[in-house]
Residue frames as a rotation matrix with the C-alpha (Angstrom) as fourth column:
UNK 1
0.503 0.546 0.670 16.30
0.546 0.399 -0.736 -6.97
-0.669 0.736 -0.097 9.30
UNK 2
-0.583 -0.810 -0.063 18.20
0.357 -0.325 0.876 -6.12
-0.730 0.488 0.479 6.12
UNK 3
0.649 0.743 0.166 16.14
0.258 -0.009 -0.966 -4.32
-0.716 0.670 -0.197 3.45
UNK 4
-0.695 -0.715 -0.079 18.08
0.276 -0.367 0.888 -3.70
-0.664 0.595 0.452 0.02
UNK 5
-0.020 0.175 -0.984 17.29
-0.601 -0.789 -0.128 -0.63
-0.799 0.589 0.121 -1.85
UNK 6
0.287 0.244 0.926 16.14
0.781 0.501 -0.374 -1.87
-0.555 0.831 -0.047 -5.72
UNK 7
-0.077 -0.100 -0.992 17.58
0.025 -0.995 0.098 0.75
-0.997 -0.018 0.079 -7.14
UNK 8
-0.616 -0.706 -0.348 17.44
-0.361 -0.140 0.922 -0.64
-0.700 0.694 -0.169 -11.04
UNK 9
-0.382 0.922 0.063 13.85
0.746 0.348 -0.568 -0.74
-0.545 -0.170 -0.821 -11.08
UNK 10
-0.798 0.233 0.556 12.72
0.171 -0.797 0.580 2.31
0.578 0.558 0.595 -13.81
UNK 11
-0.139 0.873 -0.468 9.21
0.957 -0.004 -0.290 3.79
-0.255 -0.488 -0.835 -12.02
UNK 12
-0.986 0.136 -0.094 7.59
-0.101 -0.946 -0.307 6.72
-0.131 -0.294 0.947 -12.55
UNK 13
-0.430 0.887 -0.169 4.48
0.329 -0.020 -0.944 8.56
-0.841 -0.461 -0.283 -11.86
UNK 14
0.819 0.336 -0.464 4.51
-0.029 -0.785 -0.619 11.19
-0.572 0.520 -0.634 -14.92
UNK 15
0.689 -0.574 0.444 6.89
0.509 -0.054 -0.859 12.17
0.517 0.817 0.255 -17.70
UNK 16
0.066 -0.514 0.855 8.50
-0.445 -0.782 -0.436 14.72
0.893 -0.352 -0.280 -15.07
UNK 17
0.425 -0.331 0.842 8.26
-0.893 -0.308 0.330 12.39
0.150 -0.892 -0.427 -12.11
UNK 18
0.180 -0.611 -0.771 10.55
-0.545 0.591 -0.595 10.08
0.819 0.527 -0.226 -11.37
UNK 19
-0.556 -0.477 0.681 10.83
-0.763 -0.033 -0.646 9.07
0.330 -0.878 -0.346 -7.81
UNK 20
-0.573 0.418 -0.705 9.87
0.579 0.815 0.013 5.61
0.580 -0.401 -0.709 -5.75
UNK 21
0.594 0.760 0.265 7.31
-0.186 -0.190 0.964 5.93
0.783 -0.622 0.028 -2.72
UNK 22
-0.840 -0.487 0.240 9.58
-0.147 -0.223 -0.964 7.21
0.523 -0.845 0.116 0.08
UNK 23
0.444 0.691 -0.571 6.70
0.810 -0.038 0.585 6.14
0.382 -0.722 -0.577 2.83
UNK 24
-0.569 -0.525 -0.633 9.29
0.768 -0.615 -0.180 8.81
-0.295 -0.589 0.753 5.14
UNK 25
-0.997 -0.049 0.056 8.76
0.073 -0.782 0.619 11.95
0.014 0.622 0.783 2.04
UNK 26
-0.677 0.732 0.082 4.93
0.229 0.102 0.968 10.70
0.700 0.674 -0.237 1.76
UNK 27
0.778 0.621 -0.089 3.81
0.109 0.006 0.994 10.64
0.618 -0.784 -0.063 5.62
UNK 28
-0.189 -0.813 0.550 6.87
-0.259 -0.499 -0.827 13.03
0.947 -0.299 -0.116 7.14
UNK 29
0.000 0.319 0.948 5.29
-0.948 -0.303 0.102 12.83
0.319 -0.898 0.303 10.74
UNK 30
0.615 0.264 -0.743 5.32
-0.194 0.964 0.181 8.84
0.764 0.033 0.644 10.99
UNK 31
0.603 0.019 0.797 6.87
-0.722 -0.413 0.556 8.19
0.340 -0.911 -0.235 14.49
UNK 32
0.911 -0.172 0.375 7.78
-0.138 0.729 0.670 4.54
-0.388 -0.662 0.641 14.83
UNK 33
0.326 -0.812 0.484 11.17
-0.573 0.237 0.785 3.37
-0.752 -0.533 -0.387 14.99
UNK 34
-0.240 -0.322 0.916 10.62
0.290 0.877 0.384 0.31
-0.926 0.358 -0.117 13.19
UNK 35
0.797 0.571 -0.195 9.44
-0.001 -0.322 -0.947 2.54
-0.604 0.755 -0.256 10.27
UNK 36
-0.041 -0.986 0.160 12.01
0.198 0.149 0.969 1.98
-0.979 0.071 0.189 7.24
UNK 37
0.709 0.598 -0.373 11.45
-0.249 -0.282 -0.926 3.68
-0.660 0.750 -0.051 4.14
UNK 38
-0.392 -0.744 0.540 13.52
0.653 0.188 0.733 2.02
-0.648 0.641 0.412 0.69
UNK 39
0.183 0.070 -0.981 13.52
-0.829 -0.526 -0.192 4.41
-0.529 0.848 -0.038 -2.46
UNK 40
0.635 -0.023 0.772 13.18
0.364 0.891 -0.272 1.72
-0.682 0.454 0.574 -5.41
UNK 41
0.421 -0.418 0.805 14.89
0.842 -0.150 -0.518 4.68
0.337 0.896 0.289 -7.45
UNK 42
-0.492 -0.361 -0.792 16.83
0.834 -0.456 -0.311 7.58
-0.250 -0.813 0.525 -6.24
UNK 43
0.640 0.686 -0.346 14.57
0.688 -0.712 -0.138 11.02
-0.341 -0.149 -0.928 -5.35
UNK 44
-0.017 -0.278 0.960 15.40
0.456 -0.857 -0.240 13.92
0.890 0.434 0.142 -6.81
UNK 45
-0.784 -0.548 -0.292 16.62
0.598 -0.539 -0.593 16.84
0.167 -0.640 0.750 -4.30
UNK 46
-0.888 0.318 0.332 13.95
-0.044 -0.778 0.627 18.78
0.458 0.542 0.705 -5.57
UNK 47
-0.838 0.519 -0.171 10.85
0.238 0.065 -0.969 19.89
-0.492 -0.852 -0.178 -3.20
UNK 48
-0.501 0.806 -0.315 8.89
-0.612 -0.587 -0.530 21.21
-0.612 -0.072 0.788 -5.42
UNK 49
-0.335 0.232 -0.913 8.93
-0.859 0.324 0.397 18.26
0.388 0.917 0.091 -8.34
UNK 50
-0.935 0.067 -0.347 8.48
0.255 0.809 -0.530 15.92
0.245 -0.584 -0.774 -5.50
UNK 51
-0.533 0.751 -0.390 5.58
-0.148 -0.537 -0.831 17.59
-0.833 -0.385 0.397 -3.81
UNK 52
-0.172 0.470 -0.866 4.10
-0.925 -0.380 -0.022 17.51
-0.340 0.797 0.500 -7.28
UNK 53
-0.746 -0.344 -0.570 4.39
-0.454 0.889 0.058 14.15
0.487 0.302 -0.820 -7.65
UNK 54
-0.897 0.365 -0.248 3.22
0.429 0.592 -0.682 12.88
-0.102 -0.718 -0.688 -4.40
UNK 55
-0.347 0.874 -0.341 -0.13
-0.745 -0.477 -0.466 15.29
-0.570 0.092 0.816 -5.41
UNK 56
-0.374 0.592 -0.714 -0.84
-0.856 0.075 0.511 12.58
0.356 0.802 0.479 -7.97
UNK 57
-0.816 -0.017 -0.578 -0.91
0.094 0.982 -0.163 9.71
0.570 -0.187 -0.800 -5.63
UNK 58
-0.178 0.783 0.596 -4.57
-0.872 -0.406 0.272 9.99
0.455 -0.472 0.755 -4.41
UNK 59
0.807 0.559 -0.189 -5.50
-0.542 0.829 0.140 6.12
0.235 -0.010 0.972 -4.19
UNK 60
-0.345 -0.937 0.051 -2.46
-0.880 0.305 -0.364 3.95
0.326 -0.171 -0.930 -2.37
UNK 61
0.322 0.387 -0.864 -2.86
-0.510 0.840 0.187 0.37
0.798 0.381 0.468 -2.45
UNK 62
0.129 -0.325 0.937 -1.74
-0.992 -0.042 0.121 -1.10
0.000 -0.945 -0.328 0.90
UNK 63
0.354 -0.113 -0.928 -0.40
0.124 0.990 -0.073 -5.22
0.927 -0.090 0.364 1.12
UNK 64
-0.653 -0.077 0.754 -0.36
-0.741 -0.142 -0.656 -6.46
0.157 -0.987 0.036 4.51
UNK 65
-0.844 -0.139 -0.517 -1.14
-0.155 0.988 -0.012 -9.27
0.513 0.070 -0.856 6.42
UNK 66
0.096 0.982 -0.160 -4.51
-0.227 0.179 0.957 -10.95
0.969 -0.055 0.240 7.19
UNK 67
0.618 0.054 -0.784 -2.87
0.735 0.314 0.601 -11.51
0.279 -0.948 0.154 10.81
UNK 68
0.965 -0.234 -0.119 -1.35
-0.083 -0.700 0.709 -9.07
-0.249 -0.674 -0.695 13.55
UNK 69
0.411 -0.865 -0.286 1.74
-0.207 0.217 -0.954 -10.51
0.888 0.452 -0.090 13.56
UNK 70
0.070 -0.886 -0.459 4.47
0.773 0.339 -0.536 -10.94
0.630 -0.317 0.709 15.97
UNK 71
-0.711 -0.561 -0.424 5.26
0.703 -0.573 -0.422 -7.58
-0.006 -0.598 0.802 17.55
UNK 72
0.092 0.931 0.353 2.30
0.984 -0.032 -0.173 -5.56
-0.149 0.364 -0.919 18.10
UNK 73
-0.456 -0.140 -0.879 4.44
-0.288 -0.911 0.294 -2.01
-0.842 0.387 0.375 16.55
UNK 74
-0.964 -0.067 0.257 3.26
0.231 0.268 0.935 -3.73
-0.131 0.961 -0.243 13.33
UNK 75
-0.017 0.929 0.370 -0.72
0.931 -0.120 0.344 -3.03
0.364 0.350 -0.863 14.11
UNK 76
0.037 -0.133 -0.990 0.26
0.804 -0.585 0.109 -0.04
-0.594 -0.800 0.085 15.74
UNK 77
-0.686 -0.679 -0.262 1.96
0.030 -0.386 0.922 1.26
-0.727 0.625 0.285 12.31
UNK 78
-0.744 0.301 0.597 -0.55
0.649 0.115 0.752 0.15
0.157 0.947 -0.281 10.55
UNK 79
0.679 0.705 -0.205 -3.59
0.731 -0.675 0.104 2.44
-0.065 -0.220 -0.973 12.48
UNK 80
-0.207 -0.518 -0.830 -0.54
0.113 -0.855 0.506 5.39
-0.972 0.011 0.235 12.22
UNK 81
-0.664 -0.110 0.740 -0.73
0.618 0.476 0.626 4.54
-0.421 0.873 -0.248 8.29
UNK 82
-0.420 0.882 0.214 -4.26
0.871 0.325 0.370 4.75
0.256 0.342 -0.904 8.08
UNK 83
0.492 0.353 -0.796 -4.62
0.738 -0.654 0.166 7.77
-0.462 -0.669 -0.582 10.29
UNK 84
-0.490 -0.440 -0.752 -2.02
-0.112 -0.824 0.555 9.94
-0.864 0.356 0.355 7.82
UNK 85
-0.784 0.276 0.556 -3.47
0.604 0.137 0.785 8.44
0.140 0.952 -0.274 4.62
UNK 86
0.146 0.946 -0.291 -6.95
0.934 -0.228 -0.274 10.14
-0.325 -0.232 -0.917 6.23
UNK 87
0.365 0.429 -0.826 -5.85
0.694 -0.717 -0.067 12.77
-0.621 -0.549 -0.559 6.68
UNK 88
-0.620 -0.571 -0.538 -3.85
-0.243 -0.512 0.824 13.69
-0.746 0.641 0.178 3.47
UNK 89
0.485 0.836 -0.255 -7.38
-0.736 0.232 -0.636 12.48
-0.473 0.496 0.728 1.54
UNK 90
-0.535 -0.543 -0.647 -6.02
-0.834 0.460 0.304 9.43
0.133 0.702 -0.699 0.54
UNK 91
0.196 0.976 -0.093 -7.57
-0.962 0.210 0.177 6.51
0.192 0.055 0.980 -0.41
UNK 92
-0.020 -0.252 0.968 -7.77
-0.729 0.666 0.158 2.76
-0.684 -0.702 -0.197 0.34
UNK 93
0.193 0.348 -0.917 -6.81
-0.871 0.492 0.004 0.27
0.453 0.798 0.398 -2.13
UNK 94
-0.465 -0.624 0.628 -6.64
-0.864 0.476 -0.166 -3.35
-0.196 -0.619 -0.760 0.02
UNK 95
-0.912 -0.013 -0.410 -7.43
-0.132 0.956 0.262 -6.80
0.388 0.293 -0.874 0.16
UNK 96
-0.204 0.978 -0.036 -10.74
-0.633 -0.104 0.767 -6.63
0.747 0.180 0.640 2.05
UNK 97
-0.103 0.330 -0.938 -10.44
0.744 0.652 0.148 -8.76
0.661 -0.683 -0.312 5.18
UNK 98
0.499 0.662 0.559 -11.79
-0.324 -0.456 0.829 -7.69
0.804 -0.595 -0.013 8.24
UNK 99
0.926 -0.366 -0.094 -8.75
0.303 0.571 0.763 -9.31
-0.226 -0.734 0.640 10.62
UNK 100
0.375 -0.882 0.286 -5.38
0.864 0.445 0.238 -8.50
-0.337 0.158 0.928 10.91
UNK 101
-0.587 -0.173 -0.791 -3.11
0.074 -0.984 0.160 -5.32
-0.806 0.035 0.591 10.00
UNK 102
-0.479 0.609 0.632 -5.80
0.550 -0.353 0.757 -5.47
0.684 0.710 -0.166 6.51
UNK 103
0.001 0.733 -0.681 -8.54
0.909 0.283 0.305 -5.10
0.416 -0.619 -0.666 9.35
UNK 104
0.142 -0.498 -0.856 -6.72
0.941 -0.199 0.272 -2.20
-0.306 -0.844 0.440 11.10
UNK 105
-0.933 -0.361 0.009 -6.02
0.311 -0.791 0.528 -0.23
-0.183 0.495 0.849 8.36
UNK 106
-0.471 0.746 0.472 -9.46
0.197 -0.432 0.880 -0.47
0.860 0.507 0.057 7.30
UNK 107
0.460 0.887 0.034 -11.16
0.772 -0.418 0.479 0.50
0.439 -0.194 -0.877 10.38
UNK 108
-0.396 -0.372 -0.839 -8.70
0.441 -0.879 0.181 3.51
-0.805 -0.298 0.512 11.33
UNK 109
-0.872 0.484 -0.067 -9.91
-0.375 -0.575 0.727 5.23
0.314 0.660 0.683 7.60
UNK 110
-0.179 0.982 -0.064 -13.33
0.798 0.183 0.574 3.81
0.575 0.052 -0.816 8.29
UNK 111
0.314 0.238 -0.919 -13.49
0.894 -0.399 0.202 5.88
-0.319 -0.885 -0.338 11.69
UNK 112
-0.739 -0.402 -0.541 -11.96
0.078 -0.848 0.524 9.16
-0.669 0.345 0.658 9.57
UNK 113
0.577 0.802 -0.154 -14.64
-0.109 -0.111 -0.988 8.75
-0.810 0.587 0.024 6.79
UNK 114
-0.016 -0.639 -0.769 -12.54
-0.754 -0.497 0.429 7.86
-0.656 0.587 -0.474 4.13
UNK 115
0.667 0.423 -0.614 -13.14
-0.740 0.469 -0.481 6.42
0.085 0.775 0.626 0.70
UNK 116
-0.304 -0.437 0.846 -11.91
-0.694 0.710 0.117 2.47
-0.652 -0.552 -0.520 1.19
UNK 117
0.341 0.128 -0.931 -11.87
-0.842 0.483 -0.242 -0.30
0.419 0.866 0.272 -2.07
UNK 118
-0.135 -0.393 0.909 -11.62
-0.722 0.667 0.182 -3.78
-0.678 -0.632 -0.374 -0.98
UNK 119
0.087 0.155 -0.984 -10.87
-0.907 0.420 -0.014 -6.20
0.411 0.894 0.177 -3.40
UNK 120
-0.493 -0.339 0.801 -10.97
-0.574 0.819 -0.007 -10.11
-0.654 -0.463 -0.598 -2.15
UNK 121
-0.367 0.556 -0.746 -11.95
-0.688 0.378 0.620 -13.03
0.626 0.741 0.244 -3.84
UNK 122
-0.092 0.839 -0.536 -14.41
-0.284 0.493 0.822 -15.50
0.954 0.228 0.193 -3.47
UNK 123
0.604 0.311 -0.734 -13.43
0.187 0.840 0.509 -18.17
0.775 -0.444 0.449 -2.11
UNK 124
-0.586 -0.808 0.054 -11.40
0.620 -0.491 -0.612 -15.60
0.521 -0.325 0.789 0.61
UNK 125
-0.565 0.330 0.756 -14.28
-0.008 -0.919 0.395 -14.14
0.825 0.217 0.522 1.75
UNK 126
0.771 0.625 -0.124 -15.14
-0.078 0.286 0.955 -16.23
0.632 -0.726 0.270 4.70
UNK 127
0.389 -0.734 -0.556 -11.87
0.894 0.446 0.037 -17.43
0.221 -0.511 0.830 5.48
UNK 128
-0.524 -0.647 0.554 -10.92
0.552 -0.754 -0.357 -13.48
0.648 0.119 0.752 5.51
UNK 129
-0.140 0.496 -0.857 -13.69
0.851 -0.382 -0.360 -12.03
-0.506 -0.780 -0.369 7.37
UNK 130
0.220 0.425 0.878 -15.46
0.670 -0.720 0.181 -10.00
0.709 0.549 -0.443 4.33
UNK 131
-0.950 0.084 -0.301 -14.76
0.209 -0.546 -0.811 -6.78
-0.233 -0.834 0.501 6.34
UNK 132
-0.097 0.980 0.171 -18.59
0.995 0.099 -0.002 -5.94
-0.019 0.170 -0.985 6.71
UNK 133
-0.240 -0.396 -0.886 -17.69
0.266 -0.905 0.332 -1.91
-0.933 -0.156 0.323 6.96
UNK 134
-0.750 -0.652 -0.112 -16.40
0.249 -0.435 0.865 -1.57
-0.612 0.621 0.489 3.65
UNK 135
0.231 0.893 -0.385 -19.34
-0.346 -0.295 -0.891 0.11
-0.909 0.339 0.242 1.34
UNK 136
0.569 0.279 -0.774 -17.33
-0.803 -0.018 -0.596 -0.88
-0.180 0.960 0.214 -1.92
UNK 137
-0.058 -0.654 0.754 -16.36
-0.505 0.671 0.543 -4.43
-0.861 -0.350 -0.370 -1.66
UNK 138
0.585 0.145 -0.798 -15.39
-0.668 0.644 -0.372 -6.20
0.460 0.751 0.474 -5.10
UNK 139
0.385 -0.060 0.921 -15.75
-0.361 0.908 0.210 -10.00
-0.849 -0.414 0.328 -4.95
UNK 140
0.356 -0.061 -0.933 -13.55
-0.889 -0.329 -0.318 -11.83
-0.287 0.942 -0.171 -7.55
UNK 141
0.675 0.721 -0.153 -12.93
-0.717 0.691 0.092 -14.83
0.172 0.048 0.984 -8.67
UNK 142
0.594 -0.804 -0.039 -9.07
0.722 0.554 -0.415 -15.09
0.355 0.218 0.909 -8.51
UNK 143
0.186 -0.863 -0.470 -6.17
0.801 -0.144 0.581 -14.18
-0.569 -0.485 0.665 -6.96
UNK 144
-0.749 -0.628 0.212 -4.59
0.588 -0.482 0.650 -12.94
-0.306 0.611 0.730 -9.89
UNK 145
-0.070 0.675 0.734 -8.03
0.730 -0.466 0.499 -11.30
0.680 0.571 -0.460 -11.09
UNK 146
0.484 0.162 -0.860 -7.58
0.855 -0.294 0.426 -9.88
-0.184 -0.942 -0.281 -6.95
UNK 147
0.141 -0.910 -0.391 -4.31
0.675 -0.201 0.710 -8.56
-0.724 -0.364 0.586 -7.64
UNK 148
-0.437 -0.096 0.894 -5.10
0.889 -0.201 0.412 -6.86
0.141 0.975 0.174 -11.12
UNK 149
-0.049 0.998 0.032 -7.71
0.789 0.019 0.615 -5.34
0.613 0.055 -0.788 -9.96
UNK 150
0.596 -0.351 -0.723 -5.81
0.535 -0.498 0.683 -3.59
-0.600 -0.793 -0.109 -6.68
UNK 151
-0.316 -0.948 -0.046 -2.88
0.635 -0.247 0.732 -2.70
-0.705 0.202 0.680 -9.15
UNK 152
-0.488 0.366 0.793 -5.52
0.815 -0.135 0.564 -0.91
0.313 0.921 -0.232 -11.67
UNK 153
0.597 0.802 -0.018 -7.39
0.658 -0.477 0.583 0.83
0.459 -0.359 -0.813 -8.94
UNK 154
0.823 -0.226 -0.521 -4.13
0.459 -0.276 0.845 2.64
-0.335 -0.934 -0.123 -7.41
UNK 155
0.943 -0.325 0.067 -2.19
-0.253 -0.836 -0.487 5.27
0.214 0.443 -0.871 -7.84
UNK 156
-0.185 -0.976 -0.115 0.98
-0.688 0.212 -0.694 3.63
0.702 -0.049 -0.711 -6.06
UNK 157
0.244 0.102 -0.964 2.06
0.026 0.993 0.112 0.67
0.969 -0.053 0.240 -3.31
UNK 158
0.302 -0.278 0.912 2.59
-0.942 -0.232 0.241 0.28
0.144 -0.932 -0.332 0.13
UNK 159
0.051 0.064 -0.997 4.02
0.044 0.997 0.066 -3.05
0.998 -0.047 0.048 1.34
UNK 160
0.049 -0.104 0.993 3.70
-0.981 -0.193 0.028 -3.61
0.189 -0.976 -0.112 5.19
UNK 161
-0.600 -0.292 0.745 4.34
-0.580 0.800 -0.153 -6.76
-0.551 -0.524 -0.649 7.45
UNK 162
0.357 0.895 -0.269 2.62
-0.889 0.236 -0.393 -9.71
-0.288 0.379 0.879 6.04
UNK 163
-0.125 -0.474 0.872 3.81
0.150 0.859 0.489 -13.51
-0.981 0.192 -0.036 5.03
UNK 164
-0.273 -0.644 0.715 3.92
0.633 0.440 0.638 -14.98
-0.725 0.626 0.287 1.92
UNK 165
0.349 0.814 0.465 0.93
0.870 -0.096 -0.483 -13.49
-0.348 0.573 -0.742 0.48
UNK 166
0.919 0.315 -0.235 1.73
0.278 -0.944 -0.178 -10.22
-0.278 0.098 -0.955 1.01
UNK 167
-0.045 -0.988 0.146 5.39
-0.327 0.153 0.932 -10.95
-0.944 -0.006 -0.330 -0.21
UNK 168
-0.250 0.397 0.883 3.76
0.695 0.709 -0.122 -12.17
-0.675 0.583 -0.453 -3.46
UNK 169
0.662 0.637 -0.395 1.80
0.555 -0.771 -0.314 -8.89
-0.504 -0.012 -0.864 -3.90
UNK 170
0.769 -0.295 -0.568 4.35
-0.387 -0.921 -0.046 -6.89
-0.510 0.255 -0.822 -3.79
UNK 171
-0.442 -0.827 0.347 7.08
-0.040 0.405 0.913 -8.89
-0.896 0.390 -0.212 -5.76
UNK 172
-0.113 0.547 0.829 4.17
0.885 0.435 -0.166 -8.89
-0.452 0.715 -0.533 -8.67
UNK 173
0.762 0.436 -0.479 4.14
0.417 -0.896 -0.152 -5.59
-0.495 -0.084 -0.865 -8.72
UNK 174
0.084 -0.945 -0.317 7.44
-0.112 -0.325 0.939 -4.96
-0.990 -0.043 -0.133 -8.78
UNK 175
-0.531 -0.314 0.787 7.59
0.506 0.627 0.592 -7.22
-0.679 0.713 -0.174 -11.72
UNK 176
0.630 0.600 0.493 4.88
0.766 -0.378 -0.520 -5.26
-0.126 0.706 -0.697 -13.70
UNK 177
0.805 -0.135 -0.577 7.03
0.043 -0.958 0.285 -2.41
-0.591 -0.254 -0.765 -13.03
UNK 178
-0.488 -0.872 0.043 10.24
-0.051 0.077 0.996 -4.02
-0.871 0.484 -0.082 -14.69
UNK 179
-0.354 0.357 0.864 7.63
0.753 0.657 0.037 -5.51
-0.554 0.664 -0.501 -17.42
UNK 180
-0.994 0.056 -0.090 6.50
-0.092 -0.874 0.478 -1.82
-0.052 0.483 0.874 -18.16
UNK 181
-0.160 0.897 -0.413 2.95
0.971 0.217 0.096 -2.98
0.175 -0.386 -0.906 -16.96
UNK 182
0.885 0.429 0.181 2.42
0.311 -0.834 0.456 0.06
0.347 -0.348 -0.871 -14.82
UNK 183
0.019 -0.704 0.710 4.75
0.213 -0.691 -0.691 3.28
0.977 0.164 0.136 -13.85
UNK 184
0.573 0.653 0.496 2.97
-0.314 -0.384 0.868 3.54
0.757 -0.653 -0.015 -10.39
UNK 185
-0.138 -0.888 0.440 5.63
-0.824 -0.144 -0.549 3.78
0.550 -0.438 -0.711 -6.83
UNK 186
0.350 -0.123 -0.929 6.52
0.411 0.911 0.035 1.09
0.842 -0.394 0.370 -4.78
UNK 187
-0.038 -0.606 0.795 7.11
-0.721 -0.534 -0.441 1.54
0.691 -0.590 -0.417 -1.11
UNK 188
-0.099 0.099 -0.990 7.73
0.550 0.834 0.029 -0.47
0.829 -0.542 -0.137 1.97
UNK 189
-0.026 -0.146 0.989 6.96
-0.933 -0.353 -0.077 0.50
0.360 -0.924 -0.127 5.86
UNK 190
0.035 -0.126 -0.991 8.41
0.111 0.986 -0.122 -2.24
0.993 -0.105 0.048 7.90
């Protein structure tokens, strides 16, 4: 798989930080192989302005598919994910199904006790498998009202396996980012 680096993508967190969501820089200890972190902008050298950064990212927004996939490092990665986000108090910002690497992620932070936002609409809420877990599920009426809603509540992005949808997700994002919408990192773990 080929991933090209965006590198001409402005982002930041703060006036002083500048740097994409290195998934690598954010969750050092991440193990799998198939793990591939892109920088959307290039990182500064610096340990401490980084480090200072990544302090503001409390709430990380996670896209990812409503099915396992293909290769089963992908649900593997996604309970590794879920198991550093715990433990570095981070939060869950996701789509809210109850199947698939969504599923996964949410019940590895469920089982850690960690705070977990699911955002799904409506008419997504059967066909997804409400996750029945989640204590703060918002139901909405739209996609786009989904997707606002995830991008408002989070401090930065994760993309992970996922089809179109989750190819959607994060290509909207992006786009807010060029659009000067929101300042807030982009990362991939593939």
């Amino acid at each position: 798989m080929t991933i090209v680096a965006l590198e001409a993508i402005p982002l930041t967190i703060s006036r002083r930080c500048r740097p994409a969501l290195n998934v690598r820089h954010l969750f050092p200890n991440l193990s799998s192989p198939s793990t591939i972190a892109v920088d959307l902008v290039k990182l500064t050298r610096d340990a401490n302005y980084f480090k200072e950064c990544l302090l503001m990212l409390k709430t990380l927004c996670v896209f990812c598919g409503s099915r396992s996939g293909l290769r089963p490092d992908y649900e593997a990665a996604a309970v590794e994910l879920g198991t550093h986000m715990s433990r570095q108090n981070r939060s869950l910002i996701y789509g809210g199904g109850s199947v698939g690497l969504m599923g996964k992620i949410a019940d590895t932070l469920l089982l850690q006790g960690s705070e977990i936002i699911g955002v799904i609409p409506e008419f997504l809420a059967v066909k997804e498998l409400l996750h029945p877990g989640i204590t703060d599920m918002r139901v909405v009426d739209t996609m786009h009202t989904r997707k606002a809603t995830m991008a408002a509540l989070a401090d930065g992005f994760i993309a992970m396996p996922g089809g179109f949808g989750t190819f959607e997700e994060l290509l909207e994002v992006i786009t807010w980012a060029q659009l000067g919408i929101h300042k807030k990192p982009i990362g991939l773990l593939n």
